[in-house]
N, C-alpha and C positions, 0 to 999 in steps of 0.2 A: 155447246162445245163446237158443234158443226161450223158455228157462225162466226167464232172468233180468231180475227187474226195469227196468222201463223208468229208474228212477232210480238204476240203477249206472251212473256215466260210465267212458265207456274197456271194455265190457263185455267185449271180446274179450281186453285186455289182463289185465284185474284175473283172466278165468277161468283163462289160461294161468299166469302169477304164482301164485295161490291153488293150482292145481295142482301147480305145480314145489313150495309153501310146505308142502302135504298130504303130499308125497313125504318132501321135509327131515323134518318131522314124524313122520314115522315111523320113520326110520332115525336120529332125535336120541333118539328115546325110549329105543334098543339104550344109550347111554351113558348112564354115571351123571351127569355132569358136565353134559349137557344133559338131562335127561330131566323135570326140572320144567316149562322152559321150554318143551319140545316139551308136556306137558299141557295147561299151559295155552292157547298154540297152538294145539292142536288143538281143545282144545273151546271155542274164540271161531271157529273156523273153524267147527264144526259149529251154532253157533250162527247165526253169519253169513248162511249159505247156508241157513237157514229160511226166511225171505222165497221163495227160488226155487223149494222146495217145496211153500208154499202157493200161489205163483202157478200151477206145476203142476197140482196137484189142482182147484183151484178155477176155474181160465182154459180149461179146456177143450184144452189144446194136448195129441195126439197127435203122440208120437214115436215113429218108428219101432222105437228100441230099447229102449225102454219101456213097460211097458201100461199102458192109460189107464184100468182101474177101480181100485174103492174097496177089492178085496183087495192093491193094492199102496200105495195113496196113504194107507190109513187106518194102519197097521201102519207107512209111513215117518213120516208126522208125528209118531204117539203114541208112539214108541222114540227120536224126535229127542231128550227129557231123559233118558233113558238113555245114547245116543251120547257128550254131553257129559260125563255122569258117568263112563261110563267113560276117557275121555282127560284126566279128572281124578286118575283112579284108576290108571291107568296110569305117567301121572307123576307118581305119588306124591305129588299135591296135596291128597287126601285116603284116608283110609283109612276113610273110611263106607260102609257099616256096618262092615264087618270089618275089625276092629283089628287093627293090625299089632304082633307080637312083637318086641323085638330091640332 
C-alpha cells in the first residue's frame, strides 16, 4: 500500500484484484487457448505497476520486506522492459528476437 500512487482509487481494492489477476495470469499462460491473452495481461500488468516502483525508489519509503538501496531499485526499474517482454514472449505474442520454427 506504501508504494502505490496516491492517484490509484480504491488502492487496497485494485492491489488485491491485480494480484488474484497476476495469479490467473500465470496459470492462463500453462493453456494454449488462453495463453495470448494471459501475455498480453501480463505485461499491461507489469507495465502498470511501474508507477509503484518508481514511487518506491524515488519516495524514499522503507519497507520492512524490502531494501531500500539502489542495488535493488536500480536492476528492478531497468529489467521492468524486460519483464514486459518477456510475458509477451511467453504468450506467444511475439517471438523477438528468436524466431520460432514450426
Amino acid at each position: 500500500m506504501a508504494i502505490t500512487p496516491e492517484w490509484v482509487p480504491y488502492a487496497r481494492a485494485v492491489i488485491l484484484v491485480t494480484g488474484a489477476l497476476e495469479i490467473a495470469g500465470g496459470i492462463a499462460l500453462l493453456t494454449a487457448r488462453m495463453r495470448k491473452a494471459a501475455g498480453i495481461g501480463l505485461a499491461l500488468y507489469a507495465l502498470c505497476v511501474w508507477p509503484a516502483n518508481v514511487k518506491h525508489a524515488f519516495g524514499g519509503i522503507d519497507l520492512d520486506a524490502l531494501p531500500s538501496s539502489w542495488w535493488y531499485h536500480g536492476p528492478r526499474l531497468a529489467l521492468q522492459p524486460l519483464i514486459i517482454w518477456a510475458a509477451l514472449f511467453a504468450g506467444t505474442v511475439t517471438d523477438w528476437p528468436f524466431r520460432r520454427r514450426g
